[in-house]
Every structure is written in C-alpha cells, then in structure tokens.
N, C-alpha and C positions, 0 to 999 in steps of 0.2 A: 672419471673426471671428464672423459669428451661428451659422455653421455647429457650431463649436466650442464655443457659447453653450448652443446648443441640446441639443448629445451631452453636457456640463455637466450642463445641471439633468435631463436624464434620467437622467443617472449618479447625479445625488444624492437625485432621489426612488425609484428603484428601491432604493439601501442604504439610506433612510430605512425604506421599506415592507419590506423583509424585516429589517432589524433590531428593527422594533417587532413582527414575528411571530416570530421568535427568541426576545424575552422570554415571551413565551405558552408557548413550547416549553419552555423551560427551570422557568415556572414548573407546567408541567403533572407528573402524579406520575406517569405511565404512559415518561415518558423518564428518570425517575430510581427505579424498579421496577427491586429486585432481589431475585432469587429466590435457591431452592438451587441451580440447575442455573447461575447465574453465575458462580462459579467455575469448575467444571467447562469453561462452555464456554471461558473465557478460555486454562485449562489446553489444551484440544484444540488452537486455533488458534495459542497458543504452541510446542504441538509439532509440529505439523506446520512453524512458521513457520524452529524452531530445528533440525529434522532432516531437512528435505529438501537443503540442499546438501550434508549427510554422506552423505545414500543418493547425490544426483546423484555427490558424488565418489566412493565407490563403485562405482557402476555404470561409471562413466570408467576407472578405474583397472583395473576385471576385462575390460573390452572390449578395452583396451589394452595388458594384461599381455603377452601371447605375441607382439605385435608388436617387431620389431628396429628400432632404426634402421643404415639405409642409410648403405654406408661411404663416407667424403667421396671425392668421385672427385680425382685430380689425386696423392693423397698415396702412397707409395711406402712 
C-alpha cells in the first residue's frame, strides 16, 4: 500500500511540475512564431507525407510487373 502511495504522489508532482512549465511554453512567443517560410514548410512535409506510399506503390508495382504467378500444382 505505501509502495503504491509513494509511485502516487510522485506521479502527481512530476504532471504538477511539467504542467506549470507547459504554461511558460505556451505563453512564450518564440513557440508561437510564425514566419514566411511556415507555410512552406508545412507544404514540404505534407508532401512528402502524402506521396511517399504512391512512389512506394510504384516502385512495388514496377519491380513486380514481369514476375508470373506460379501455376497451382495438382490442377489439370
């Protein structure tokens, strides 16, 4: 029981102490600084995020193309 007491209040002063440096972050302006190149960069990382399983299928589909499948053995 103390054991579990114990992992308690360190659990709840550890979210106490990072939640009261959270507000600092949030009210600081260097985390809410936006420039011109924030678009942009949002733009890059959406595309890379939205066109890399078209390249990966891509590349699957050409490495794949000239291969056959193997005829079911047993069938006449």
């Amino acid at each position: 029981m103390r054991r579990g007491l114990v992992r308690f209040s360190v659990t709840l002063f550890l979210t106490l102490f990072w939640a009261s440096e959270s507000y600092a972050a949030v009210d600081s302006y260097r985390y809410l600084h936006v420039t011109v190149e924030t678009p942009w960069t949002i733009f890059l990382f959406l595309l890379v995020g939205v066109m890399a399983p078209f390249v990966l299928m891509g590349l699957l589909v050409w490495r794949f193309a000239g291969r056959k499948s193997k005829p079911e053995e047993g069938k006449e």
